[in-house]
C-alpha positions as a printed Julia matrix, in Angstrom:
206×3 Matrix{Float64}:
  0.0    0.0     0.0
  2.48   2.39    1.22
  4.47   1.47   -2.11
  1.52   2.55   -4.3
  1.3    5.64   -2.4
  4.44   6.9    -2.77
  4.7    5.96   -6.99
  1.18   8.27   -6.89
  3.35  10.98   -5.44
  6.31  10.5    -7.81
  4.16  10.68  -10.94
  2.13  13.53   -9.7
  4.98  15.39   -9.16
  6.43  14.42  -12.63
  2.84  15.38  -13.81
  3.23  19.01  -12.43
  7.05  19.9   -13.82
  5.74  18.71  -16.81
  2.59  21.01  -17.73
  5.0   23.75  -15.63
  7.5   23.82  -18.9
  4.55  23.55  -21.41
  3.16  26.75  -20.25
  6.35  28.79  -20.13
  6.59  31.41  -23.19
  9.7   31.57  -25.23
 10.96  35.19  -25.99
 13.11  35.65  -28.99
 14.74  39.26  -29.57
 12.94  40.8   -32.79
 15.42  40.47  -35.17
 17.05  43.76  -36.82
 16.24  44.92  -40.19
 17.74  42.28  -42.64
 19.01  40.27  -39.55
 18.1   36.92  -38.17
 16.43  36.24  -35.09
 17.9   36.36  -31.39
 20.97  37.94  -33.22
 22.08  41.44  -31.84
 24.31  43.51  -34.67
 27.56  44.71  -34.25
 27.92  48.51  -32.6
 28.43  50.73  -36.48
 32.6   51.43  -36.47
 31.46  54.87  -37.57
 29.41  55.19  -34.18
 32.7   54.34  -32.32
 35.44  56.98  -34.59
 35.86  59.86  -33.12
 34.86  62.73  -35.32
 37.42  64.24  -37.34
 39.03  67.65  -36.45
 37.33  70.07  -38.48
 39.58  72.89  -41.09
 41.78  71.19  -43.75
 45.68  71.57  -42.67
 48.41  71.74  -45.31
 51.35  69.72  -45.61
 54.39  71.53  -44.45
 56.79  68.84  -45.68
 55.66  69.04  -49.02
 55.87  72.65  -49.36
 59.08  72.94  -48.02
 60.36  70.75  -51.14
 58.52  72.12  -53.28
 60.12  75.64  -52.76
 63.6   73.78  -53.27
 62.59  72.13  -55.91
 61.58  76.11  -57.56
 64.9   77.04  -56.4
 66.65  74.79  -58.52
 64.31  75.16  -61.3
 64.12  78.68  -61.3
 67.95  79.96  -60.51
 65.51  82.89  -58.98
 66.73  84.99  -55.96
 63.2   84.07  -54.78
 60.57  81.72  -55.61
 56.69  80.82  -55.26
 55.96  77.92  -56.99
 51.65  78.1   -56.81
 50.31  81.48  -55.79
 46.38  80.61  -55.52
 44.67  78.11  -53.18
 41.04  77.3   -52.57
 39.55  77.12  -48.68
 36.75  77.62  -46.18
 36.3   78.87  -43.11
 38.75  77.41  -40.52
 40.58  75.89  -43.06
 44.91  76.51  -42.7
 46.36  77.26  -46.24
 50.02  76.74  -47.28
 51.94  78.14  -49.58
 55.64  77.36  -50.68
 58.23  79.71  -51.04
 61.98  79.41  -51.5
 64.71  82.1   -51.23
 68.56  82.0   -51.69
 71.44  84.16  -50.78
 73.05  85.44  -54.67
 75.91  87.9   -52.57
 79.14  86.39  -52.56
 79.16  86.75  -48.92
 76.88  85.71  -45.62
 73.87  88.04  -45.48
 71.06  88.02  -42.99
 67.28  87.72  -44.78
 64.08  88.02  -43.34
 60.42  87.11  -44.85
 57.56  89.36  -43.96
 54.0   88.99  -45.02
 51.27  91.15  -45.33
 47.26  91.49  -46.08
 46.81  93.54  -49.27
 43.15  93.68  -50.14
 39.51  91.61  -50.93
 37.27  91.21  -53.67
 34.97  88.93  -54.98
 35.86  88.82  -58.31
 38.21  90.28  -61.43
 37.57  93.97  -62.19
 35.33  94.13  -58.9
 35.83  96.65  -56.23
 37.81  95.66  -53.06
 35.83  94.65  -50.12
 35.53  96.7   -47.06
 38.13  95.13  -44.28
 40.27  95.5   -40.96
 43.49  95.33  -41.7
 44.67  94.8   -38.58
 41.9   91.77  -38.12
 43.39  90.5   -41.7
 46.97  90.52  -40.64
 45.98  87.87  -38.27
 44.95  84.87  -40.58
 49.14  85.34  -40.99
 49.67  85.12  -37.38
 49.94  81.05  -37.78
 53.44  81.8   -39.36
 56.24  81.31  -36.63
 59.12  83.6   -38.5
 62.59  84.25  -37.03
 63.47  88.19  -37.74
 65.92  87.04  -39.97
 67.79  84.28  -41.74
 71.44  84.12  -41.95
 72.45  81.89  -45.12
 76.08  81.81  -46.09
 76.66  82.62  -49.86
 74.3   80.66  -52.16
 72.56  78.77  -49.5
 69.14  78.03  -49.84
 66.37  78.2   -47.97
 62.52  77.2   -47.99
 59.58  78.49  -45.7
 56.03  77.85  -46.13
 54.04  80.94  -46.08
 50.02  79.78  -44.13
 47.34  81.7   -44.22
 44.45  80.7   -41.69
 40.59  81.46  -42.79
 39.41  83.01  -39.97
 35.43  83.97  -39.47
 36.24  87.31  -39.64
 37.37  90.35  -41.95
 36.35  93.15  -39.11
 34.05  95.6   -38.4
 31.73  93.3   -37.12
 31.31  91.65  -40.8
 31.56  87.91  -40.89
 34.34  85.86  -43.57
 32.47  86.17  -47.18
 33.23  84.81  -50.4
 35.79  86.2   -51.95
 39.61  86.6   -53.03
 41.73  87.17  -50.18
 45.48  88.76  -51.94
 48.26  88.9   -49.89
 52.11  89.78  -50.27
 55.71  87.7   -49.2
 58.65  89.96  -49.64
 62.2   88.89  -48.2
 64.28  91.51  -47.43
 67.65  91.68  -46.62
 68.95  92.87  -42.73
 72.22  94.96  -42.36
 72.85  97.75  -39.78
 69.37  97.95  -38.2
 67.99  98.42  -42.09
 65.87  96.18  -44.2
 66.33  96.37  -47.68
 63.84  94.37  -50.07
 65.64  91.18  -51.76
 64.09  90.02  -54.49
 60.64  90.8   -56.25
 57.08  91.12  -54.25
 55.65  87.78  -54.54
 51.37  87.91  -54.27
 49.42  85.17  -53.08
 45.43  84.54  -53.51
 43.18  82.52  -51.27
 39.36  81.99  -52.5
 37.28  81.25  -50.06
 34.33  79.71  -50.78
């Protein structure tokens, strides 16, 4: 009796795990857009980049070859290989330029360059600017006062120009043609003396 009693109890229990399990729901994770079910996708490898510094920097490597390779092409006292670049706001321009000591002795040379004027197009009138605000899209050039090169040594500097988002007088960066002047000059005695032609530069901004 007692053995009958306790195989009830057994299969009862059996009886109750059973219908337990039947009535549990299965959950399966909706499956992405063209994925398969239960399957979780990948974090995007964009998502996870940090975003990329904003304003275009130029190569100062290549410009400082490329005004020794004018040099040598050239035989110029100085030398601006490209004189017009295309930018936007924030962007850092460069611009090569070469220069080389023709006296038969040492001389000390120094680079200076300045804003000349605006305009948005051939023929058209210059646009109204701050000089003084203008001189400082030069102020990412890091010149020595001068350059002492030993007779018919060369040297190259690049020349940037940074597009700020401003041309003064409370009037924001427009489109335009941004001109602007390298002259080396030659130091002796407390007195500059310009070496070499004016060389212009243009930067359209876009």
């Amino acid at each position: 009796m007692k053995k009958a009693i306790y195989l009830f109890l057994i299969l009862a229990v059996i009886a109750v795990i059973a219908v337990s399990c039947s009535q549990k729901t299965t959950v399966t994770q909706a499956p992405p857009a063209g994925g398969t079910p239960g399957a979780v996708s990948a974090p995007s490898q964009a998502a996870s980049q940090p975003a990329k510094a904003s304003g275009a920097q130029p190569d100062l490597a290549a410009l400082e070859k490329s005004g020794y390779d004018c040099l040598e092409n050239t035989q110029e006292e100085v030398c601006r290989p490209v004189n017009y670049a295309i930018a936007s706001v924030g962007d850092t321009v460069g611009f090569a330029f070469g220069f080389v000591n023709d006296f038969p002795v040492a001389k000390k040379i120094s680079l200076t360059v300045k804003y000349l004027r605006t305009q948005q197009g051939v023929g058209d009138l210059p646009i109204e600017t701050d000089k003084d605000i203008m001189q400082q899209w030069l102020a990412v050039n890091d010149f020595e006062p001068y350059y002492e090169l030993q007779s018919h040594e060369k040297l190259s500097k690049p020349i940037l120009v940074k597009i700020e988002d401003a041309i003064g007088g409370g009037k924001p960066t427009v489109p335009g043609a941004y001109v602007f002047e390298i002259q080396a000059k030659t130091y002796e005695n407390g007195f500059y003396t310009n070496y070499g032609g004016a060389q212009q530069i243009t930067v359209r901004v876009k």
